[in-house]
N, C-alpha and C positions, 0 to 999 in steps of 0.2 A: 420276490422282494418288492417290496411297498417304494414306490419314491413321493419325496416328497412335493410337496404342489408349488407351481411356481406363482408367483402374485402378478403374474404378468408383464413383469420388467425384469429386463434382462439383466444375469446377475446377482439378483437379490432373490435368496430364496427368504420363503416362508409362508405359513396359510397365506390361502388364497383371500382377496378384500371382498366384503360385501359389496360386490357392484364396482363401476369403475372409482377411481382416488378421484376427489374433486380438485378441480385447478386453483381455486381458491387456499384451500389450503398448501398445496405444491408451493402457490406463490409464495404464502408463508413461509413456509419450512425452508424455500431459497432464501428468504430475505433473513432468516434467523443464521442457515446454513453459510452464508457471506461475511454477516458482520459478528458473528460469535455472540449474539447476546439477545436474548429473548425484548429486552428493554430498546437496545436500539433499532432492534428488528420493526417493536411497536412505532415508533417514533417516524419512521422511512416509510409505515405505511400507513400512518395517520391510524392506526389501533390504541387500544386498549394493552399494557401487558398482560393483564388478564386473561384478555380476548386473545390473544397471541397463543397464551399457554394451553386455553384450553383447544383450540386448533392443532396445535404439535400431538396433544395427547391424542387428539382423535384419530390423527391421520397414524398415530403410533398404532392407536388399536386396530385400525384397518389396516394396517403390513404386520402388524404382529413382532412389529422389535421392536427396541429402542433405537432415537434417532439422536439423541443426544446425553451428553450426561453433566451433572450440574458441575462448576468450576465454582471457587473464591469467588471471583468476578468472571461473568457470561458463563458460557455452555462450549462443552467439545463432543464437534461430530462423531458419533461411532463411524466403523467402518460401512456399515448399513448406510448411515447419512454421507457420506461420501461417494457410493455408487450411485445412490440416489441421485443428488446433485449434479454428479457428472453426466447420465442419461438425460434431468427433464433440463437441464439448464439453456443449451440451445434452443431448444423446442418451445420455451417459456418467453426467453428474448424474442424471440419471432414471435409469437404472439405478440408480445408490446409495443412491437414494432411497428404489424398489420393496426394494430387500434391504433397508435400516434398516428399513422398515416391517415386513417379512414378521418380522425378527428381534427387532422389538418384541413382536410380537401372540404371538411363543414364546414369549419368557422376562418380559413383562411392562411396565411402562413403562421408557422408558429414562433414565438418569442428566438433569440440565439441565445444558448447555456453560457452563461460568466461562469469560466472556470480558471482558479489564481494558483497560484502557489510556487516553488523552488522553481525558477527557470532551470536547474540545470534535470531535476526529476520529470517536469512538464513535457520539455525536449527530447530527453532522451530514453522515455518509457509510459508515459500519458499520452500523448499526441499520436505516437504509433499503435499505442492501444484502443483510440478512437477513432484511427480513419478510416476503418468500415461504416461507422455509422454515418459519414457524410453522404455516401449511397442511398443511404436513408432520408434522407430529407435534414440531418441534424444539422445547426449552424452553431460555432461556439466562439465565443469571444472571450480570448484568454491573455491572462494578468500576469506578471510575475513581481518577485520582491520578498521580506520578509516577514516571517509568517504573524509577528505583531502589528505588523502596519496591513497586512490581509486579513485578518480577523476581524479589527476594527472596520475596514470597509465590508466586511458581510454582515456586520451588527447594523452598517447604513445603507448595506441596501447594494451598494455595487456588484456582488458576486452571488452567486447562489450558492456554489460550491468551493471549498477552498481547501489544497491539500495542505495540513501542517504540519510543522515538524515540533509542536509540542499541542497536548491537550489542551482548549480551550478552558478558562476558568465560569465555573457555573452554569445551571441547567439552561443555557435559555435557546444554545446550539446544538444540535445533533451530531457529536462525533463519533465516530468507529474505529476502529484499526483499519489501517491500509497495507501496510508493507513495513517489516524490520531491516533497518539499514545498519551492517556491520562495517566498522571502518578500521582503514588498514594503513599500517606503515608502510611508505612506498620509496623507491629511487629508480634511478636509472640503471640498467647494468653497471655503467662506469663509477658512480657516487658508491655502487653497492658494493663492490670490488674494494673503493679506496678507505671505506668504511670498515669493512668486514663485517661479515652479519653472527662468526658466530662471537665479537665480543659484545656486540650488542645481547645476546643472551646471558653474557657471563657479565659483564660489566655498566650494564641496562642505560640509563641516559648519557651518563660519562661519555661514552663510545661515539655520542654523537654529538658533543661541545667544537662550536668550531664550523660543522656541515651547517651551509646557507637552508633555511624553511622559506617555504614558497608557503603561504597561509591566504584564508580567503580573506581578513579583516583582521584591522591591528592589534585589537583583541584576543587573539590567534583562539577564536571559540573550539575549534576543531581537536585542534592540535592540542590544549589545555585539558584539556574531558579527556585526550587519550593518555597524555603523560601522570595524569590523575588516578585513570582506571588500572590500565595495564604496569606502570612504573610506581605509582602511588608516591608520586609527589609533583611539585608545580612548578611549571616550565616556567622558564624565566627567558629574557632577550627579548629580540625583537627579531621581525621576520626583512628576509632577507628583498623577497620582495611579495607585494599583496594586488591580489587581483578579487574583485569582488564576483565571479563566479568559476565555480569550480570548476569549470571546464577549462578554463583559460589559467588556473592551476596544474591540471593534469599534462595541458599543451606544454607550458614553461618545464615541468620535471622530466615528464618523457626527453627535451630535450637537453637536460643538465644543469638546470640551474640548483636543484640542491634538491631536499628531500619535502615530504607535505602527510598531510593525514589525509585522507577519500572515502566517500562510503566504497564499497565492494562493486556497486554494482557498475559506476559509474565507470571505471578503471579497470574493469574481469577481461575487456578485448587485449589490454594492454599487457596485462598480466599472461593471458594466454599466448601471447606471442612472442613475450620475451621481452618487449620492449619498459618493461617497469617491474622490477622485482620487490616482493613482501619483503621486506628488512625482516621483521618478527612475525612467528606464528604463536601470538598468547593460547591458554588453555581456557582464558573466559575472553573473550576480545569486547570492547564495547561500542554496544548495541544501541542504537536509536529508532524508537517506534512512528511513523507516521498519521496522521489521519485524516480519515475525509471529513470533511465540518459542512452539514449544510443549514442555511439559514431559515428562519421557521418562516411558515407562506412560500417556499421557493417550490413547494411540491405541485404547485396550478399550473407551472410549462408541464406537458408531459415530455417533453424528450429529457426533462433532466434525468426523469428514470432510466432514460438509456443509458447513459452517460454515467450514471453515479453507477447502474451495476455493473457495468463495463470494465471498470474502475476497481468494484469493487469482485468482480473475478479475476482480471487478470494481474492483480498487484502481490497475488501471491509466491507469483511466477519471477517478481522482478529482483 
């Protein structure tokens, strides 16, 4: 029986490559295989799209598959480009590492990364995702607030990097996708009990005329977009009481003051332990996309590289 040849990485079969894969290209194929888009791949690494594409193809024809396949908008890894990924990605970070370092100790300490965006995202899934790299020499000096008054200070200059919670308008900022946040009807046991959840299913907002909303702004932005999405109509009232970050939302409902909208992830301990129960589980729940936005020139620190792929590995997770 014939087998077939391995390409040298483990995992991934297929002809064997002319010679070793170059890291240049690896580097690419990470930065395409991160942000899902040949276009923004170019842009994070000061390329060409061109230059982009023709590198994926090369490195395609040295492993002999396909590593991506084209979408409406950007590219979806095959499963090829996903083993891939998950083998050189460590391996690749350590090198960027070793060079920021070696490029530090030449010309002196290096700049700290302005990183802005959702204090309650920053805190409870950013900041944990980055404090390995302070081992590293990284320093970062980080913003919070919303994400219009953040965007304007990366167009002057104040941040490098800034996560949003909507796309920037027009070409002049480099955004990606970061992480989809699902947001959930929440209460307390007790709210949820006196509620009842399943007329919530059968009787959809009605059921909850009455129950105090805890909201992050008077606006009630959260809470509006859900009773829009999932109910298909528009909330009315006012919130019972308003705190301008969501965590100090989830503190207030966990202990009863009435019900609120959250994204998923911020709230999943809660959920998990009983202390705050889904009111509804929709068939389409709605969705908000995030993104990393970085500002043009901000790629001369090197440690923002760290940082932005750090960022932009581990947010898939969140």
């Amino acid at each position: 029986m014939r087998h077939r040849e391995s390409n040298g990485l483990s995992g991934i079969q297929g002809p064997a490559p002319n010679g070793p894969l170059d890291l240049t290209l690896l580097r690419t194929f990470l930065a395409v295989h991160r942000t899902g888009s040949f276009t923004a791949a170019a842009r994070l690494l000061g390329l060409s799209q061109p230059t982009v594409t023709t590198q994926i193809r090369s490195l395609e024809r040295q492993l002999g598959r396909e590593l991506f396949g084209r979408l409406p908008r950007g590219v979806s890894p095959t499963p090829v480009a996903d083993d891939l990924a998950a083998q050189i990605a460590d391996p690749l970070d350590a090198l960027v590492a070793v060079a920021v370092r070696g490029q530090a100790g030449e010309s002196g300490p290096v700049d700290p990364v302005h990183l802005a965006g959702p204090a309650e995202l920053l805190c409870t899934r950013a900041l944990p995702a980055l404090a390995h790299l302070i081992e590293q020499g990284v320093r970062l000096r980080v913003t919070t607030g919303l994400t219009d008054e953040l965007l304007d200070g990366l167009r002057a200059g104040h941040s490098d990097l800034v996560i949003a919670t909507i796309r920037p308008r027009g070409r002049s900022l480099t955004a990606v996708p970061l992480t989809d946040e699902e947001f959930v009807l929440v209460a307390s046991p007790q709210w949820a009990e006196r509620i009842g959840q399943d007329r919530i299913a059968t009787e959809g907002p009605a059921a909850l005329r009455g129950v105090p909303l805890v909201a992050y702004a008077e606006d009630l932005p959260i809470a509006r977009r859900y009773w829009r999405h999932v109910f298909g109509t528009r909330l009315t009232g006012q919130a019972a009481v308003t705190v301008p970050d969501l965590r100090g939302v989830l503190s207030a409902v966990v202990a009863g003051a009435g019900i609120t909208v959250l994204p998923r992830y911020l709230c999943q301990h809660e959920l998990a332990v009983g202390t705050l129960v889904q009111l509804l589980t929709p068939d389409d729940p709605p969705i908000n996309t995030s993104f990393l936005v970085q500002r043009p020139g901000a790629s001369d620190n090197p440690h923002l590289a760290l940082v932005r792929d750090r960022l932009l590995r581990e947010a898939p997770s969140w």
